[in-house]
C-alpha positions in Angstrom: 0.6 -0.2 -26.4 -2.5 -0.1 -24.8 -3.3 0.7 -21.2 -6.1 -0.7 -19.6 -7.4 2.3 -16.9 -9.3 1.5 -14.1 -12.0 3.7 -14.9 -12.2 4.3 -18.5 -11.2 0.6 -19.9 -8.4 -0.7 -22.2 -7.3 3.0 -23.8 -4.2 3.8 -26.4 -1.1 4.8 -24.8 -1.7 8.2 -26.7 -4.0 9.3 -24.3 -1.6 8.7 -21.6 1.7 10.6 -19.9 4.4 9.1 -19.0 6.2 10.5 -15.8 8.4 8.2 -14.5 9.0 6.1 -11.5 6.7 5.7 -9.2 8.2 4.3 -6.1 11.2 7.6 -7.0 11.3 9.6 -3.0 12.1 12.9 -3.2 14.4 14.3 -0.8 13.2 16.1 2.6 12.2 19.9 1.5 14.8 22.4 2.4 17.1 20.0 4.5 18.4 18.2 1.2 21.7 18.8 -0.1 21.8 20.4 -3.0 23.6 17.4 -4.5 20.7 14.9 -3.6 18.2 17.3 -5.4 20.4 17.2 -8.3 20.2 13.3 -8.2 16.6 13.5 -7.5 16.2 15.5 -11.0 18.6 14.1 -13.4 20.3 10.5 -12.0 17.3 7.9 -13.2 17.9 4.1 -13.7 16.8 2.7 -16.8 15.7 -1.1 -15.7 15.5 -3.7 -18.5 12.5 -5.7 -17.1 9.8 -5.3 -14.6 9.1 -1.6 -13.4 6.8 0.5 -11.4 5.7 3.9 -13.5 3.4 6.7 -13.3 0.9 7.9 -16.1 -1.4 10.6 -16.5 -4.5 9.7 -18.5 -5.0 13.3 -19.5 -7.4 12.4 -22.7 -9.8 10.8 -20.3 -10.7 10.7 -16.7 -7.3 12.6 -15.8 -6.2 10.6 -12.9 -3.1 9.3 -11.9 -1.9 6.1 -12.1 1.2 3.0 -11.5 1.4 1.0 -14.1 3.3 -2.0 -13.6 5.1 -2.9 -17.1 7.9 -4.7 -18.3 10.4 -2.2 -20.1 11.7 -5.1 -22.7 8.4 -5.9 -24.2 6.2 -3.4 -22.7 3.8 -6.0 -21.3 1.5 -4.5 -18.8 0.7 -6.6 -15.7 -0.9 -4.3 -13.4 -2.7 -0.8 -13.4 -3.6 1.0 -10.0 -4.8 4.6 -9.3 -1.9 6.4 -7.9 -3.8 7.8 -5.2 -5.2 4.4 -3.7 -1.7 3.2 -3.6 -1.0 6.5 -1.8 -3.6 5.7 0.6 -2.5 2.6 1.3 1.2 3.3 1.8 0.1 6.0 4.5 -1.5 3.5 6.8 
């Protein structure tokens, strides 16, 4: 699979780390229950088809970002940095 950054070009997916969801909310600090932090860490769907994901290109420019891939023939249809989508969901 390759994974085409938006600053370094079409790289292997070697280079990359996978994290997991990207549009995963964490629960609010010290108010959550300790049973939503427990589903926060370990409960994770596992979607056949489209998804939303967050890689680490740590063997190049190390930045964050979604990658927009489909999880039954891990076609890639989009690739933002993470931190202009964070941006943008602020305003």
């Amino acid at each position: 699979m390759r994974i085409t950054c938006p600053h370094c070009g079409a790289r292997d997916a070697q280079e990359f780390s996978y994290l997991g969801a990207a549009d995963l909310q964490r629960p609010e600090g010290m108010a959550a229950s300790e049973a939503a932090m427990a589903d926060y860490v370990y409960q994770r769907d596992n979607p056949a088809g489209v998804h939303r994901e967050l890689w680490y290109h740590g063997a190049g420019c190390h930045a964050w970002l979604v990658v927009t891939r489909d999880t039954r023939n891990h076609a890639i249809t989009a690739v933002e940095p993470a931190k202009a989508r964070k941006a943008g969901a602020a305003a």
